[in-house]
KEPABA-976755 format. One line per field, with one value per residue (C-alpha): residue number from 1; residue in three letters; x, y, z. Coordinates in nm, 2 decimals, decimal comma, padded with zeros to 4 digits. Each point is the difference from the previous one (the first is absolute). Example, Ala and Ser with C-alpha at 12.3 -4.5 7.8 and 13.67 -1.06 7.14 Angstrom:
! residues 2
i	1:2
aa	ALA:SER
px	01,23:00,14
py	-00,45:00,34
pz	00,78:-00,07
//
This chain:
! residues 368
i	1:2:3:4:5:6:7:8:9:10:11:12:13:14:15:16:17:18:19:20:21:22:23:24:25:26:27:28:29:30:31:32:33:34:35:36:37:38:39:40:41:42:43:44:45:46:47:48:49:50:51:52:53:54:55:56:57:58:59:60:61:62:63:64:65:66:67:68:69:70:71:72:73:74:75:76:77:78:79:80:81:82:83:84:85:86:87:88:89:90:91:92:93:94:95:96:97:98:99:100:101:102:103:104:105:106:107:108:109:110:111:112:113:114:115:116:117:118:119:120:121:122:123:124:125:126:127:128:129:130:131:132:133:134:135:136:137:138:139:140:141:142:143:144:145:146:147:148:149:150:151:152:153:154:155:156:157:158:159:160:161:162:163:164:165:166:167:168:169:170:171:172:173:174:175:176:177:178:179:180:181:182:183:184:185:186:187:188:189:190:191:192:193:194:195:196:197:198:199:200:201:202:203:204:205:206:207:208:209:210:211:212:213:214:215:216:217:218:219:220:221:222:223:224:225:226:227:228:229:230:231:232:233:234:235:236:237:238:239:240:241:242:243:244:245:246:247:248:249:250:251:252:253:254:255:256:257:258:259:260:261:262:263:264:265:266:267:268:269:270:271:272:273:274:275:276:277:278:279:280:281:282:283:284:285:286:287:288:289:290:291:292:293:294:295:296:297:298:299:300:301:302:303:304:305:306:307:308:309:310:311:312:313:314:315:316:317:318:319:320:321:322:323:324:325:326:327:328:329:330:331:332:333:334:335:336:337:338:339:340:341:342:343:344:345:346:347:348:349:350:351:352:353:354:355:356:357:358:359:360:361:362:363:364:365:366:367:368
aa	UNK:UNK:UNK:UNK:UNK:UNK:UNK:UNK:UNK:UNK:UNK:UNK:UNK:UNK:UNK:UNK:UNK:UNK:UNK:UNK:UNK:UNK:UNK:UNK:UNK:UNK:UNK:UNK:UNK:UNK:UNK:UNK:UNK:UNK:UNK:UNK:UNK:UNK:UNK:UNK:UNK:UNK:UNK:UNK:UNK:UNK:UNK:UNK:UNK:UNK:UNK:UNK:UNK:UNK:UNK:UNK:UNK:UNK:UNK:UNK:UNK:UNK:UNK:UNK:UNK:UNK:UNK:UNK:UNK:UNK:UNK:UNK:UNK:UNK:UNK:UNK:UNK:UNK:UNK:UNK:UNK:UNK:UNK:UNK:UNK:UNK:UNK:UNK:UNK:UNK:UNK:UNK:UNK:UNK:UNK:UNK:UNK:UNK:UNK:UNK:UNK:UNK:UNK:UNK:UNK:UNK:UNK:UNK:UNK:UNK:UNK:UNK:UNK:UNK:UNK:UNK:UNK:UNK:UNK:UNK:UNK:UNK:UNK:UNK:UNK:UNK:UNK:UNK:UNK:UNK:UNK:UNK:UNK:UNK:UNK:UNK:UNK:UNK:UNK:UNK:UNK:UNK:UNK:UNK:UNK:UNK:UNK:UNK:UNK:UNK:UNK:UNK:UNK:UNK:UNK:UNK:UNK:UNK:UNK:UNK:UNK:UNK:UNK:UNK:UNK:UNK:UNK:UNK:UNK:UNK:UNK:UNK:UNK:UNK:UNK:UNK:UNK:UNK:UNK:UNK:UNK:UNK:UNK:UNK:UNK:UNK:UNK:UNK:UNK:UNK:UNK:UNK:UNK:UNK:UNK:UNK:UNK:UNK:UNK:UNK:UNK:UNK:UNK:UNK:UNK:UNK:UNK:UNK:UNK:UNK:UNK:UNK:UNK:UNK:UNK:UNK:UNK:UNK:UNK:UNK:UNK:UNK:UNK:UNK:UNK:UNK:UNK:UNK:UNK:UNK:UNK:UNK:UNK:UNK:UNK:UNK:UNK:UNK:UNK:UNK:UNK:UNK:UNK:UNK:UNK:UNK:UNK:UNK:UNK:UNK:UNK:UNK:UNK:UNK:UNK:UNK:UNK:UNK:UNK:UNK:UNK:UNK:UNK:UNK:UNK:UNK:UNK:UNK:UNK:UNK:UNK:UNK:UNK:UNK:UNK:UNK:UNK:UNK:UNK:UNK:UNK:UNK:UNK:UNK:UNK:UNK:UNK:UNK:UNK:UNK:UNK:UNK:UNK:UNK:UNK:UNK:UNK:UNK:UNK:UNK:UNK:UNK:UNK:UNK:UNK:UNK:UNK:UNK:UNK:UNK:UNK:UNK:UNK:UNK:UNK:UNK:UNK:UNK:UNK:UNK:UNK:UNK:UNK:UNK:UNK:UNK:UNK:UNK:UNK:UNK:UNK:UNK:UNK:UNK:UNK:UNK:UNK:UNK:UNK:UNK:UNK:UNK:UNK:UNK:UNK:UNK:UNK:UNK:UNK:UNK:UNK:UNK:UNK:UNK:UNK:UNK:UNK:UNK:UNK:UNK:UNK:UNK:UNK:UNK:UNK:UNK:UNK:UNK
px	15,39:00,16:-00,05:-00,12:00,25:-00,01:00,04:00,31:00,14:-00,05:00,19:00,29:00,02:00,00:00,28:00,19:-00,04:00,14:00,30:00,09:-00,04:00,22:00,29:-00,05:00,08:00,24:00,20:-00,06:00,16:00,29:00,14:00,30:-00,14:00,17:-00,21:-00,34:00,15:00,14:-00,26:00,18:00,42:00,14:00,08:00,33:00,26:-00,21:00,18:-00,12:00,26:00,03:-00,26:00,09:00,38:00,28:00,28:00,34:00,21:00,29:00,24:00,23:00,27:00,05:00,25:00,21:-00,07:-00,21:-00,33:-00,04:00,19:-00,22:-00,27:00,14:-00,03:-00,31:-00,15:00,18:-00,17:-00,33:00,11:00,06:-00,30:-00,10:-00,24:-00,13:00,12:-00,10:00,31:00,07:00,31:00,14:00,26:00,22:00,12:00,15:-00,19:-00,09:-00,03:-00,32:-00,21:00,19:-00,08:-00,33:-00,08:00,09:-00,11:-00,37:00,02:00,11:-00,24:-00,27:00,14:00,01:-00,31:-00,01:00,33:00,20:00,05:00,27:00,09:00,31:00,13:00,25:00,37:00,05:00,31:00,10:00,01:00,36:00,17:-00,23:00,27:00,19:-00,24:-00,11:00,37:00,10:00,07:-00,24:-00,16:-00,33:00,05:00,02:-00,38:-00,09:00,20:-00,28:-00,33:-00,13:-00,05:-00,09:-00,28:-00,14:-00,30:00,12:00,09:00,24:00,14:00,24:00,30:00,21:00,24:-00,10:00,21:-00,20:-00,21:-00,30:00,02:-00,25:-00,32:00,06:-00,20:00,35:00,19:-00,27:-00,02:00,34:-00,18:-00,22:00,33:00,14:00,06:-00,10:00,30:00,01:-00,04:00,16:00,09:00,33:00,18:00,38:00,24:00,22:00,00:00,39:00,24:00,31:-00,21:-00,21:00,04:-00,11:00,23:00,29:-00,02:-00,24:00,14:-00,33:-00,18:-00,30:-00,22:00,12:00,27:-00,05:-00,24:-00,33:-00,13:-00,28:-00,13:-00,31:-00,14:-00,28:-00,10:-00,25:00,00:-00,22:00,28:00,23:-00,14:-00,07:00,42:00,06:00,12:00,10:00,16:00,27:00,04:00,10:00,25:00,18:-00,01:00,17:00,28:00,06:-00,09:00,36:00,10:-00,32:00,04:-00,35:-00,22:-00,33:00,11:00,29:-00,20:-00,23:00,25:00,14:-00,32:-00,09:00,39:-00,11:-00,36:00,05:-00,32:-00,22:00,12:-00,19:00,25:-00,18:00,14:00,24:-00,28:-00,22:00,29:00,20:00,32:00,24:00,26:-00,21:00,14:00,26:00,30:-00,19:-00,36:-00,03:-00,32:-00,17:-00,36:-00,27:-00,21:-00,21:00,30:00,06:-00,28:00,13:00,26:00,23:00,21:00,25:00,26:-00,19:00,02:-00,36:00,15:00,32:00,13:00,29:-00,28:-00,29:-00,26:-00,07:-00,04:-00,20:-00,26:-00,04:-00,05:-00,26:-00,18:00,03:-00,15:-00,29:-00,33:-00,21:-00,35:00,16:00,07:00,26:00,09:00,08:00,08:00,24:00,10:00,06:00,22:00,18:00,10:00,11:00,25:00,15:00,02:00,31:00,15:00,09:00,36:00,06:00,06:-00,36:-00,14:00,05:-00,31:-00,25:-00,17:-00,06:-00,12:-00,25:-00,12:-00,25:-00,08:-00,10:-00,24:-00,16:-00,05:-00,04:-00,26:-00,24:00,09:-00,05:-00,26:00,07
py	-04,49:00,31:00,32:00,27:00,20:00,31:-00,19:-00,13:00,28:00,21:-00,31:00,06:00,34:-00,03:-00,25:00,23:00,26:-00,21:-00,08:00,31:00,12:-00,26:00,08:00,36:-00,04:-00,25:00,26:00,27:-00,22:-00,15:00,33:00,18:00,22:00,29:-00,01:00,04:00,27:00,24:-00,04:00,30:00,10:-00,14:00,28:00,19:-00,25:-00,34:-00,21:-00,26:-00,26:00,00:-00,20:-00,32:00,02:-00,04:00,27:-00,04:00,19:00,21:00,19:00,26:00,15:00,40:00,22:00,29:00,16:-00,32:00,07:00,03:-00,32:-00,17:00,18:-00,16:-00,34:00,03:00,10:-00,29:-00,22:00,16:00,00:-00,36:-00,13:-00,25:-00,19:00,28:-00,15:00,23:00,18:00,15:00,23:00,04:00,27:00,10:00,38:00,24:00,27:00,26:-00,24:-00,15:00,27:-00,01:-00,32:00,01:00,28:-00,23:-00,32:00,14:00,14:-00,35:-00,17:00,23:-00,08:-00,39:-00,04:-00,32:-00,15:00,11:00,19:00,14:00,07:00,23:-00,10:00,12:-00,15:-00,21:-00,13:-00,14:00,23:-00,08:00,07:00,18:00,24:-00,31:-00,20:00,27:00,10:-00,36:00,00:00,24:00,25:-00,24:-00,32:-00,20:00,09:-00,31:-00,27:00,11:-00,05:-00,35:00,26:00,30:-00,15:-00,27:-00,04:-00,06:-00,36:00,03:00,32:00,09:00,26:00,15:00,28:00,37:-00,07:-00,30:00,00:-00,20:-00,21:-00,22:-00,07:-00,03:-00,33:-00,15:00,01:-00,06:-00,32:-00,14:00,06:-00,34:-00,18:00,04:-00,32:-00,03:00,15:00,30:00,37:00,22:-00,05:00,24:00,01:-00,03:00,28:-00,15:-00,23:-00,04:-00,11:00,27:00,28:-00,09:00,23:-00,23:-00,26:00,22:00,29:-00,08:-00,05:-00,17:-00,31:-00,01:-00,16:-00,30:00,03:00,37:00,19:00,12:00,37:00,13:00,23:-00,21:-00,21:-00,23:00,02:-00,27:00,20:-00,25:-00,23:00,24:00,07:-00,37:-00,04:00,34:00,16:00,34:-00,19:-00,14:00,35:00,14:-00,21:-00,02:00,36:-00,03:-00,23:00,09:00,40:00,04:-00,22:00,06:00,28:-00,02:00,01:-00,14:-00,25:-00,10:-00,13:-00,10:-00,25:-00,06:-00,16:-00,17:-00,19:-00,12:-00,12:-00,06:-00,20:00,26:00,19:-00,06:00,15:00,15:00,07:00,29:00,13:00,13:00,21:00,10:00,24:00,17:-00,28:-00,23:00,15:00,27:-00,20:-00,34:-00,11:-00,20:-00,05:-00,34:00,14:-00,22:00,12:00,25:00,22:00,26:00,04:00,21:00,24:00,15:00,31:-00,04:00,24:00,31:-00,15:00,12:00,36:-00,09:-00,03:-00,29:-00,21:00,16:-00,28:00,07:00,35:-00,05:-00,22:00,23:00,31:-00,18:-00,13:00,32:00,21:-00,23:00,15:-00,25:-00,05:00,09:-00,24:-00,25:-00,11:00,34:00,19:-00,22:-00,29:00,13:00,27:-00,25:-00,18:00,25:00,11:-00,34:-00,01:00,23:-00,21:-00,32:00,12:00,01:-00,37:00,01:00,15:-00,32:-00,15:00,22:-00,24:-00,15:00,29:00,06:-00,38:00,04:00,33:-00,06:-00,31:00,15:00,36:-00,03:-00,27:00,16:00,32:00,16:00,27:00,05
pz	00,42:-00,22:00,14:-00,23:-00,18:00,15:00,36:-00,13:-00,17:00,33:00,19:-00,23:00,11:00,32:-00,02:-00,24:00,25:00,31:-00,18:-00,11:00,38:00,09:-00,21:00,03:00,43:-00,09:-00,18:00,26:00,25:-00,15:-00,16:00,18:00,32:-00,17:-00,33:00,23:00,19:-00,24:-00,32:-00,14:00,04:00,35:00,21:00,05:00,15:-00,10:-00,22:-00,14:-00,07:00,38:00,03:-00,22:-00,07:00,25:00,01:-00,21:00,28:-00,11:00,25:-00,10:00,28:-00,15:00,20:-00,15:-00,37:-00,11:-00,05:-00,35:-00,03:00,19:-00,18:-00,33:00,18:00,10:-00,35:-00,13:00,22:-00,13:-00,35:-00,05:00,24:-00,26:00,17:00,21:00,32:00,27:00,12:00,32:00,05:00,36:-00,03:00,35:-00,05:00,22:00,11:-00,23:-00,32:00,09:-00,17:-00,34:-00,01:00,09:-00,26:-00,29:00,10:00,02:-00,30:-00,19:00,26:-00,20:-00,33:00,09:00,24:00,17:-00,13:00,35:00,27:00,24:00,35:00,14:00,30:00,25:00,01:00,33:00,15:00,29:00,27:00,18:-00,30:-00,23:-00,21:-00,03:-00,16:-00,24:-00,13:00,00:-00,40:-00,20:00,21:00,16:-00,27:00,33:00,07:-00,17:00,21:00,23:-00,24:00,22:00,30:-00,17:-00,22:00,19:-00,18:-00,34:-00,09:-00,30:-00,17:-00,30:00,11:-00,26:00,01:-00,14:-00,31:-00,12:-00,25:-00,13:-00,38:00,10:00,17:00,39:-00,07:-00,17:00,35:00,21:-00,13:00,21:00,30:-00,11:-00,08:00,43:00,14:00,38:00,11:-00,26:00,14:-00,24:-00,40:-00,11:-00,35:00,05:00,02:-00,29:-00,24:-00,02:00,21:-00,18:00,06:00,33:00,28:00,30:-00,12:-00,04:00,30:00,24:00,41:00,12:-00,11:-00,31:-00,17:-00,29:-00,19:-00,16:00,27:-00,08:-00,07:00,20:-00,20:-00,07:00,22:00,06:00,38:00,19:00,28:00,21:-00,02:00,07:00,35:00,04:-00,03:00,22:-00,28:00,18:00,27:-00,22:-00,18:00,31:00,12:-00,34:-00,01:00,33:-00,11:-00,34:-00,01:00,02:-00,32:-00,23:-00,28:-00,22:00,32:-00,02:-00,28:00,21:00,32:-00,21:-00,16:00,33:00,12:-00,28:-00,04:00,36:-00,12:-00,39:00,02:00,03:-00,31:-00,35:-00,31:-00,31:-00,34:-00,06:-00,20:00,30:00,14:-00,39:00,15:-00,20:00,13:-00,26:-00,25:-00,02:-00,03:-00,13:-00,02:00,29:00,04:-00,17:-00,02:-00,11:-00,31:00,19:00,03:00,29:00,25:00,26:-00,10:00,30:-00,07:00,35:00,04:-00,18:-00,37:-00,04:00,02:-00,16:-00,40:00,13:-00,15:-00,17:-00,06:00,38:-00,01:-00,35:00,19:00,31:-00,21:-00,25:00,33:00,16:-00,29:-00,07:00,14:00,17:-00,19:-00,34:-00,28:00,14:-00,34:-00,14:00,26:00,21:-00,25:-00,34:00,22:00,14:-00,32:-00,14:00,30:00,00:-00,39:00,00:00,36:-00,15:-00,02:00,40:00,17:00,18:-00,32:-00,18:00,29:-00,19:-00,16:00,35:00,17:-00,25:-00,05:00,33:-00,10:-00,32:00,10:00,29:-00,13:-00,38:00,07:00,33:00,02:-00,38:00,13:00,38
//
């Protein structure tokens, strides 16, 4: 038997209605708890890529006049965040630098909201030979042989040196941490390239890694591995042996240990670790077509004229003003410095320098 019309039409509704009350609690429950609590702006200190994205680590080690540098670094890092990883900077200072870099990391933290955040922490040796450990090369570049105990929480981290410098998305090197064997703790660039003008081949008094060495001014870090192998343990006793006989430090025991356990090493491409010794007698560097992705200016050649593409590149990153046009302000300067270098032996890797550059910035970052 048909019902009447309006009977059914009312039945409709209803219906309708239940639906609609159904979807609406389904939404209310599956959205992110953060969304229902803050309906406006989160408050002060909430960020909200906490709460779905996993922390890119990256530890600096600053002693001495190197803030600024490190500074530079840092911005870089910022800069060239392509895919808007979320970045956290651990920085170990010396007392009495912990505030100037707080100032002007909150500031960029306000200018890039929720793309990163920092934390300043207090440098730690060990204790029976503390003054040893931190003037073992550079004053306190030793502080991060001792990471896996210092940071126990963290899982993986990027270190580079003060005088590095970011040409590409942090993403780019990330990536080798996904290409470790079983065995793999730690990926390194080498130190050279070339046997006639290597340094470990030719000088060095203790054992390293291969055939060349490797440069530890970048460096990939599984620190839960690390621990797993008692990392620290072996540190000390090749400091121990080979403190007499080591020049470069850090770098030197940290060759040491991996010519012992060569397994656990992962190389990457010259192009993650780009040195002046790449190119100011020869280009020796074979870089694949994405050109130079981490730039390193060892030995004060940010500072210096001996090679000017390196100082060109600090300066244009140093002027740039984070949250201003990335494209004008920081690229177009940049070409046109290394323009007028193409004379000098490095100058001739302009092109290079500028092929990441140009893809990453020209194309996401025209109005930053």
């Amino acid at each position: 038997m048909l019902l009447p019309k309006p009977k059914m039409h009312h039945l409709h509704m209803c219906l309708l209605c239940l639906i609609a009350l159904a979807i609406l609690s389904y939404f209310v429950h599956q959205r992110p708890s953060w969304v229902s609590e803050f309906k406006e702006a989160p408050p002060e200190g909430f960020n909200q890529v906490q709460s779905w994205k996993t922390p890119l680590y990256i530890v600096v080690v600053c002693c001495g006049q190197r803030v600024q540098e490190t500074l530079v670094m840092i911005k870089s890092a910022i800069l060239f965040n392509y895919d808007q990883e979320y970045l956290k900077f651990v920085i170990f200072t010396e007392d009495g630098k912990g505030e100037e870099f707080r100032e002007k990391l909150t500031d960029w933290r306000d200018i890039k909201p929720f793309t990163f955040d920092f934390e300043i922490l207090p440098l730690k040796f060990p204790t029976n030979n503390e003054v040893e450990w931190k003037n073992l090369f550079k004053p306190c570049a030793a502080q991060r042989l001792f990471l896996p105990s210092l940071l126990t929480k963290v899982d993986s981290l990027l270190y580079v040196d003060t005088d590095i410098l970011f040409l590409s998305p942090i993403s780019d090197i990330w990536q080798y941490f996904k290409k470790f064997n079983e065995s793999q703790i730690s990926a390194l660039t080498p130190e050279h390239e070339n046997e006639n003008i290597g340094w470990y081949n030719r000088f060095a008094r203790h054992p390293f890694y291969g055939r060349l060495g490797v440069n530890s001014g970048v460096m990939l870090m599984n620190l839960t591995r690390m621990r797993e192998m008692k990392w620290e343990q072996h540190i000390l006793s090749i400091h121990k042996e080979y403190k007499l006989r080591i020049i470069w430090g850090d770098q030197d025991i940290i060759n040491i240990l991996f010519y012992y356990h060569p397994d656990k090493l992962y190389i990457m491409p010259c192009e993650y670790n780009y040195r002046p010794d790449h190119c100011m007698y020869m280009s020796i560097c074979n870089m694949t077509h994405a050109g130079v992705k981490l730039i390193h200016g060892n030995r004060g050649y940010f500072h210096s004229d001996r090679q000017p593409l390196f100082r060109s590149i600090f300066e244009a990153m140093e002027n740039y003003q984070l949250g201003s046009n990335a494209n004008t302000q920081f690229l177009m300067p940049l070409r046109e410095a290394l323009s007028s270098e193409t004379a000098s032996t490095c100058g001739k890797i302009s092109n290079e320098v500028l092929k990441g550059a140009n893809k990453v910035l020209s194309n996401r970052y025209m109005d930053v």
